[in-house]
C-alpha positions in Angstrom: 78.9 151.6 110.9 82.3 153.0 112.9 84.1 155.2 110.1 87.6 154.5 108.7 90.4 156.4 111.0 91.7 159.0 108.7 94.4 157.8 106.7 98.2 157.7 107.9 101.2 159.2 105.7 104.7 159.3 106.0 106.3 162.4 104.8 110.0 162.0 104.2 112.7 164.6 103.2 115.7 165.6 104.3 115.8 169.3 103.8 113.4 170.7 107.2 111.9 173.3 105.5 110.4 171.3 102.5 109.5 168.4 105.7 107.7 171.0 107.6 105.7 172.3 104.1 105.3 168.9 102.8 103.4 167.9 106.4 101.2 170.8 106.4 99.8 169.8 102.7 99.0 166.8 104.1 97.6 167.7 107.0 95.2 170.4 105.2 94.0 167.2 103.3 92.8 165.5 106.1 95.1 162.8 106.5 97.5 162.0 109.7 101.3 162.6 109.0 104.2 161.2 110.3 107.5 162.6 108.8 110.9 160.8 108.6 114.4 162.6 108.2 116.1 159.7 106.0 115.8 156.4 104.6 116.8 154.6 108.0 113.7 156.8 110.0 111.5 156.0 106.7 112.2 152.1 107.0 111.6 152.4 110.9 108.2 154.5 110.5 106.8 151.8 108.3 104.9 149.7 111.2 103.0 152.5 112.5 100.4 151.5 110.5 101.4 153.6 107.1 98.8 154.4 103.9 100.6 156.0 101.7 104.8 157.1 101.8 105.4 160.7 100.2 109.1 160.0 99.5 112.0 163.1 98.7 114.4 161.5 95.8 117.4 163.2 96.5 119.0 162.4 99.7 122.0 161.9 100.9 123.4 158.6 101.8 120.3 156.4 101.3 118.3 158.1 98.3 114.5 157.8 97.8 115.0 155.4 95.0 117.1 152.8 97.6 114.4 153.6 100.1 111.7 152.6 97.7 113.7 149.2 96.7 113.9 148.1 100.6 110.3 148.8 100.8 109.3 146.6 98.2 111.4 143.4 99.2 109.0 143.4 102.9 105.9 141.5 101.3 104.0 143.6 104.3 105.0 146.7 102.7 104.4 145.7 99.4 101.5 147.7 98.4 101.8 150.8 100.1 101.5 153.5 97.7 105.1 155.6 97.0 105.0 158.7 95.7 108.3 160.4 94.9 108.6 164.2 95.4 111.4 165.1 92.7 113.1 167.9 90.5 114.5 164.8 88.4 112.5 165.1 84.9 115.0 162.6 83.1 113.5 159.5 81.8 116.3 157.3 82.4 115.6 158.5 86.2 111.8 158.0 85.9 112.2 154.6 84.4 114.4 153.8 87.3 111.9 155.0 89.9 109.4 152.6 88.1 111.7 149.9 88.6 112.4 150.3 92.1 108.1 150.5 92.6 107.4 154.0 92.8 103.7 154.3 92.1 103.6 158.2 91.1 105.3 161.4 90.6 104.8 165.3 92.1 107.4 167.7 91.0 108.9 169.9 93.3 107.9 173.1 94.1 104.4 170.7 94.7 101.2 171.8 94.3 98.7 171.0 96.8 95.8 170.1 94.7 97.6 168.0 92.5 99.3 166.3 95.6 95.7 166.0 96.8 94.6 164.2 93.7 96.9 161.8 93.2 97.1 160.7 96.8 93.5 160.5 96.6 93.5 158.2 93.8 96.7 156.0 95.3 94.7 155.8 99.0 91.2 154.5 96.9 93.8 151.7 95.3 95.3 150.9 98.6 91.4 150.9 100.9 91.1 148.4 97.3 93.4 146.5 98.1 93.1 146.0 101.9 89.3 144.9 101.5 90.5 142.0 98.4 93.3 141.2 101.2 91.0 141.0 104.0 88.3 139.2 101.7 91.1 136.6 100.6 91.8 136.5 104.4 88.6 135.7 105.4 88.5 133.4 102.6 91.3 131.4 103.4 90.0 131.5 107.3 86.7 129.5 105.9 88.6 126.8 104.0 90.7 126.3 107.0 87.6 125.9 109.2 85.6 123.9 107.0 89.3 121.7 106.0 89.2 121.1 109.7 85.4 120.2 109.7 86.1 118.2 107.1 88.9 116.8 108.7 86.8 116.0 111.5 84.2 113.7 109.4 86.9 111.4 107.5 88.1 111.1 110.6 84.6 109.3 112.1 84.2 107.5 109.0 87.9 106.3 108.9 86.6 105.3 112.5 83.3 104.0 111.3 85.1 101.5 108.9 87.4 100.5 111.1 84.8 99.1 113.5 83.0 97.7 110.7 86.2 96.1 109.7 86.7 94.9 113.0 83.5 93.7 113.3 84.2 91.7 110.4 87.2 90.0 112.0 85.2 89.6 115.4 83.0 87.3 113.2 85.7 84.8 111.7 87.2 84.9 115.6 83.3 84.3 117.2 83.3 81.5 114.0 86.8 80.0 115.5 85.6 79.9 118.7 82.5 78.1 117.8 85.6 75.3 116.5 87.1 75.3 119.9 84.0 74.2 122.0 84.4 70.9 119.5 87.9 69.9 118.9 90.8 72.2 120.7 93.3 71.2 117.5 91.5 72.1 114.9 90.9 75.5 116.5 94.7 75.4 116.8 95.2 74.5 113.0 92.6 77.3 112.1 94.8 80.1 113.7 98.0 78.7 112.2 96.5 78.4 108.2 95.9 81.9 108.4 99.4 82.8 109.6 101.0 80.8 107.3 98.8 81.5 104.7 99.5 85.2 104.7 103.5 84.3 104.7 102.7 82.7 101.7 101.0 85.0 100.4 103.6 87.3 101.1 106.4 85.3 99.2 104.3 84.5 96.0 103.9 89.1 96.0 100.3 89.5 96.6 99.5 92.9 97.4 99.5 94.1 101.2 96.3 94.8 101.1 95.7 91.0 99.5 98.1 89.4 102.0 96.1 91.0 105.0 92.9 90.0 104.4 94.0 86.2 103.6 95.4 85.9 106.7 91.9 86.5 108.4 89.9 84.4 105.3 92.3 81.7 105.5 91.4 80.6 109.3 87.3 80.0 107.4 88.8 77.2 105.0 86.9 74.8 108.1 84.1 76.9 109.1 81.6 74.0 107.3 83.5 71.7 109.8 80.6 73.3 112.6 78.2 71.0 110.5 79.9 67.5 111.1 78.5 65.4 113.5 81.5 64.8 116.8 81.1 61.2 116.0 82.5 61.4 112.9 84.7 65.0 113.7 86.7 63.3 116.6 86.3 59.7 115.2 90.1 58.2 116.6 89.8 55.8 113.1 89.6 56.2 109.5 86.2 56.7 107.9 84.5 54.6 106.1 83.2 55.8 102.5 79.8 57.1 103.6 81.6 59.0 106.4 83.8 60.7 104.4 81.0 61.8 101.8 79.6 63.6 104.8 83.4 64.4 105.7 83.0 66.1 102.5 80.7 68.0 102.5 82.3 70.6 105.0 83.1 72.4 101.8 80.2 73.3 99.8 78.9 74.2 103.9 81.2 76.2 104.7 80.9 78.1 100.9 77.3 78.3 102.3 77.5 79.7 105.4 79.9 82.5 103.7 78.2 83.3 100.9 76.1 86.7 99.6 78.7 89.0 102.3 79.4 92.5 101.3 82.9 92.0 103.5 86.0 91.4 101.6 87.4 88.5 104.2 83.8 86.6 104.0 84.7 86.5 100.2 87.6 85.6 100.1 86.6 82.9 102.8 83.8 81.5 100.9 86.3 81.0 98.4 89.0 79.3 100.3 86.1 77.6 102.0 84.9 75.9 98.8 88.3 74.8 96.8 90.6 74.7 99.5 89.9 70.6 99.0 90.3 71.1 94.6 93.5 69.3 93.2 95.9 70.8 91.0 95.1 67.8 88.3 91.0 68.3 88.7 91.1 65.5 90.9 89.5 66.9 94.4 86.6 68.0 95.6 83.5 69.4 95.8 83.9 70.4 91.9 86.9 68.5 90.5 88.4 72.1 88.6 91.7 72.2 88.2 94.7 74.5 87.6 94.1 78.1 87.3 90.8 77.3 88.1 91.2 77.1 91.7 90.9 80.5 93.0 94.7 81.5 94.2 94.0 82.0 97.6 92.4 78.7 98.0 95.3 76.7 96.5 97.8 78.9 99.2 95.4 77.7 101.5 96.0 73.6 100.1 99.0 73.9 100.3 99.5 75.3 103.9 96.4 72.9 105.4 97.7 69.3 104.2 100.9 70.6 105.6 100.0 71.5 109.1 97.4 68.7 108.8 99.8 65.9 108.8 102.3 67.2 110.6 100.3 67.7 113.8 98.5 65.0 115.6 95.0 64.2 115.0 92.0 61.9 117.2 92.1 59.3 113.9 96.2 59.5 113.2 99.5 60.7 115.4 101.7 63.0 113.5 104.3 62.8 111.3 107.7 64.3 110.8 108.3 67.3 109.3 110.8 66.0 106.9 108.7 62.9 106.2 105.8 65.4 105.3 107.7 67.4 103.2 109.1 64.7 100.8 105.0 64.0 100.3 104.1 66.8 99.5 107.4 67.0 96.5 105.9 64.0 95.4 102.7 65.2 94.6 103.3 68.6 93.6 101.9 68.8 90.2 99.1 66.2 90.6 98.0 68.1 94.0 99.3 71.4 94.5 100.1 74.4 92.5 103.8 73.8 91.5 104.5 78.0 92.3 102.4 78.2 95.2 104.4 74.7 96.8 107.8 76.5 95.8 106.6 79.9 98.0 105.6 77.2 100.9 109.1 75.9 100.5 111.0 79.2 101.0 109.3 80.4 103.4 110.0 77.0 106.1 111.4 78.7 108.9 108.5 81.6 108.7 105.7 78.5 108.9 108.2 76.4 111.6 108.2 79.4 113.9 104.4 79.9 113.1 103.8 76.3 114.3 105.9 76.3 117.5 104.2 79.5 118.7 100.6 78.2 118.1 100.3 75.0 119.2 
């Protein structure tokens, strides 16, 4: 183990003669001594790597008491041991000293022994003091390091997550894909029900987090659709009633292909999936609930699909004017649709028109 250096201390008077004594106590001590004039040399001595200050209190200009106050305002400085070398034995003057942060008194004439005890004492406080400081040092070195580590990790699993989330969404695209081999509109309408479902969603004050993953849910409301046979899928006339039972049943298949996921969007999707066809008045399908019933996001989802629906062309129907599609839809609202979710459709017109003319 390399031993300590021997300590450092600054001797300070004015008067030479007491200066030169002063140094050659401390140096009979064992300690290294560096002496300063006046308070100026004192504060300009202080980074040379001081232990301990012996400090006149009488001088002129800049006494040890203002010397002592300057000290103590540099946090670096602030534990350095003062002790004041003084003839002043008034209280008034020794409660000032304490004030100022003077940690001890010798009076003058000193005496060398008692000088040698008391800076002793003061140097064990200060080597004390500098091992805590280093300790909390060290300390506050490890919790950086293992914040960093730390850092580090959240930062692969925030990255972790996000490719599982992605993943997620690289299902419902891989399912929308599956769409397009069959019928290039519907993959169309897919895309735009989950835009304009998420404006919706947006103007009706769903949370953001809510609104987001509609907009990827909403694009499943047809995922059951993969199960139709083409004949009747891209039939260019109406069904007859056995078709559309098989029509149907895109519903409940699409709930089935959904269901028992961990991920948020295949939820909500198997959801939307399964009431997306359910009537405000009970009167839809695959379960005939009605009202509140119908899970929110699938009656944002109603609302938004007839729309589109009939306003686009289709292999069984041509489209039909916007306007002409919109005074439908007033006239059902109630039997239908959700009268609030229909009235955040309405506001939010030029969001869905824009929606439409970029994704046809």
């Amino acid at each position: 183990m390399i031993d300590r250096p021997p300590y450092r201390i600054l001797v300070v008077d004015d008067e030479p003669d007491f200066l030169v004594l002063h140094a050659s106590y401390i140096k009979a001590l064992g300690y290294d001594v560096e002496t300063a004039a006046d308070g100026i040399e004192t504060l300009e001595k202080l980074p040379l790597d001081i232990d301990m200050i012996l400090l006149d209190g009488k001088m002129p200009g800049m006494d040890g008491f203002e010397v002592a106050r300057r000290i103590r305002s540099m946090p670096e400085y602030s534990y350095v041991p003062i002790v004041m070398a003084t003839g002043l034995t008034k209280p008034e003057d020794r409660r000032r000293a304490l004030e100022v942060g003077i940690n001890d008194f010798v009076t003058k004439p000193l005496d060398p022994q008692e000088l040698g005890l008391r800076a002793r004492w003061l140097l064990d406080f200060k080597a004390a003091h500098d091992r805590l400081a280093e300790h909390k040092s060290e300390l506050e070195r490890s919790v950086e390091r293992k914040t960093k580590a730390l850092r580090h990790a959240l930062e692969e699993t925030s990255e972790a997550k996000r490719l599982i989330y992605e993943g997620h969404l690289d299902t419902i695209r891989r399912l929308t894909i599956a769409a397009e081999y069959r019928d290039h509109a519907t993959a169309s309408h897919i895309e735009r029900v989950g835009l304009c479902s998420e404006i919706v969603a947006a103007k009706i004050g769903l949370s953001p987090g809510e609104v987001e993953t509609i907009r990827h849910a909403a694009q499943l409301h047809d995922v059951g659709k993969i199960g139709i046979p083409d004949h009747l899928l891209l039939k260019p006339g109406p069904l007859d009633d056995d078709e559309w039972v098989i029509m149907r049943s895109h519903a409940a298949m699409g709930a089935q292909i959904l269901t028992q996921s961990t991920s948020p969007v295949m939820q909500m999707g198997e959801k939307i999936a399964l009431a997306h066809h359910e009537k405000w008045d009970g009167s839809g399908y695959p379960n005939g609930i009605a009202g509140d019933l119908i899970p929110l996001e699938a009656r944002i989802c109603a609302v938004v699909d007839v729309y589109d629906a009939i306003t686009m062309d289709r292999p069984y129907r041509p489209a039909i004017s916007k306007d002409h599609a919109l005074e439908m839809m007033r006239k059902i609202d109630g039997s239908h649709f959700d009268p609030e979710v229909l009235n955040a459709f309405l506001e939010s017109l030029a969001d869905i028109r824009e929606v439409q003319t970029a994704h046809r």
